[in-house]
C-alpha positions in Angstrom: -47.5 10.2 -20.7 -46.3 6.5 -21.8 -46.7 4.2 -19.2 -45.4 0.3 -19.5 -47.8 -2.3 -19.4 -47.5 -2.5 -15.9 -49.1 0.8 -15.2 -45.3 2.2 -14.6 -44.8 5.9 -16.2 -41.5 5.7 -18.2 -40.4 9.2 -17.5 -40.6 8.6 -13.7 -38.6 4.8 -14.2 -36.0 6.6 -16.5 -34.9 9.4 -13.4 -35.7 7.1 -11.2 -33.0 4.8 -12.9 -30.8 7.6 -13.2 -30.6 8.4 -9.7 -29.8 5.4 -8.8 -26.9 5.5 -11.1 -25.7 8.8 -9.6 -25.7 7.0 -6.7 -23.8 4.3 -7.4 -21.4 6.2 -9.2 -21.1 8.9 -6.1 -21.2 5.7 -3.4 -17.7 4.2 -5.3 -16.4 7.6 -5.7 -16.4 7.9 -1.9 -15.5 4.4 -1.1 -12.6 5.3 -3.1 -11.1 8.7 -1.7 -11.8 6.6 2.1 -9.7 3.7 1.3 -6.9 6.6 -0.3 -7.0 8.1 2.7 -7.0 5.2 5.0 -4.1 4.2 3.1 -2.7 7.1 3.6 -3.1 7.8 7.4 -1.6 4.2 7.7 1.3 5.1 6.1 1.7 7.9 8.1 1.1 6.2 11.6 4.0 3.7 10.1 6.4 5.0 7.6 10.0 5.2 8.6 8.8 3.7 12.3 11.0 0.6 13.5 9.0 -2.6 12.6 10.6 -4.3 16.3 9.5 -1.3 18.4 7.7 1.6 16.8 10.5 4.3 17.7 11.0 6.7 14.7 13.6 5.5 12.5 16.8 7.7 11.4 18.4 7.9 7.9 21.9 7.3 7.7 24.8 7.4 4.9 26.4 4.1 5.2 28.9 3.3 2.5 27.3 5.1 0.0 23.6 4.1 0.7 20.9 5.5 2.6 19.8 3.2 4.9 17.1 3.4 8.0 18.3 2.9 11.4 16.3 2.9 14.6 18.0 4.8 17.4 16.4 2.7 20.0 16.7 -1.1 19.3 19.2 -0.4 16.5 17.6 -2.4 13.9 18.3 -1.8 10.0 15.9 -0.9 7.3 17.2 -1.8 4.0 15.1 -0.8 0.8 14.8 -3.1 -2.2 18.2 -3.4 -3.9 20.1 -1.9 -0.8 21.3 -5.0 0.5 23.3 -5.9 -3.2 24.2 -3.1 -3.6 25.9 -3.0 -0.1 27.1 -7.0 -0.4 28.4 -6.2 -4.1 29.4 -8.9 -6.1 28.5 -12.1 -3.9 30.8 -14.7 -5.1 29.6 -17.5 -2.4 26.3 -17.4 -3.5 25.8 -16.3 0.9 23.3 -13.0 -0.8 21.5 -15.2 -3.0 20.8 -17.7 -0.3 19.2 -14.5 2.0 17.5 -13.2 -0.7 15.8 -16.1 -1.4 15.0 -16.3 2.2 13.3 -13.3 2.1 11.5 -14.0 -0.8 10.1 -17.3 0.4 9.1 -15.5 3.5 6.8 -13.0 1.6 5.4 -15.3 -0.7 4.4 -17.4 2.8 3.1 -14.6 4.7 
């Protein structure tokens, strides 16, 4: 058997190296499919809940558009592009203004 000049046997290093490998690869694998699935079960514990108060949130046709309202507090969900296409054409610039708003507030939170 080969051996490196520190008494090592190369067939032993070379599985030994390849095991750790496998290991590695099977570790990220797993950290992977956990963070999917935490992912997941937090979507689940929160989609379509009212952001105010937690109560399930119903879908209703308003003008047209789908929108999200909670039958508790009575809060509106609005997803992207709801709110122009609700507003239409703003012609006092009052959409652009909240939009911006909102975009400020994400980019600061």
């Amino acid at each position: 058997m080969s051996q490196t000049p520190e008494g090592i046997d190369l067939e032993e290093k070379y599985f030994s190296d390849e095991d750790k490998l496998k290991l590695q690869k099977l570790k990220a694998e797993m950290d992977a499919a956990a963070a999917a699935q935490a992912a997941a079960d937090l979507k689940a514990l929160h989609h379509l809940h009212c952001g105010k108060c937690g109560t399930k949130m119903d879908t209703q046709l308003f003008r047209g558009i789908e929108i999200e309202v909670c039958p508790h507090c009575g809060a509106v969900l609005l997803d992207p592009g709801e709110l122009e296409a609700l507003a239409g054409a703003d012609k006092a610039g009052l959409l652009e203004t909240v939009t911006d708003f909102f975009s400020f507030s994400k980019r600061k939170g």
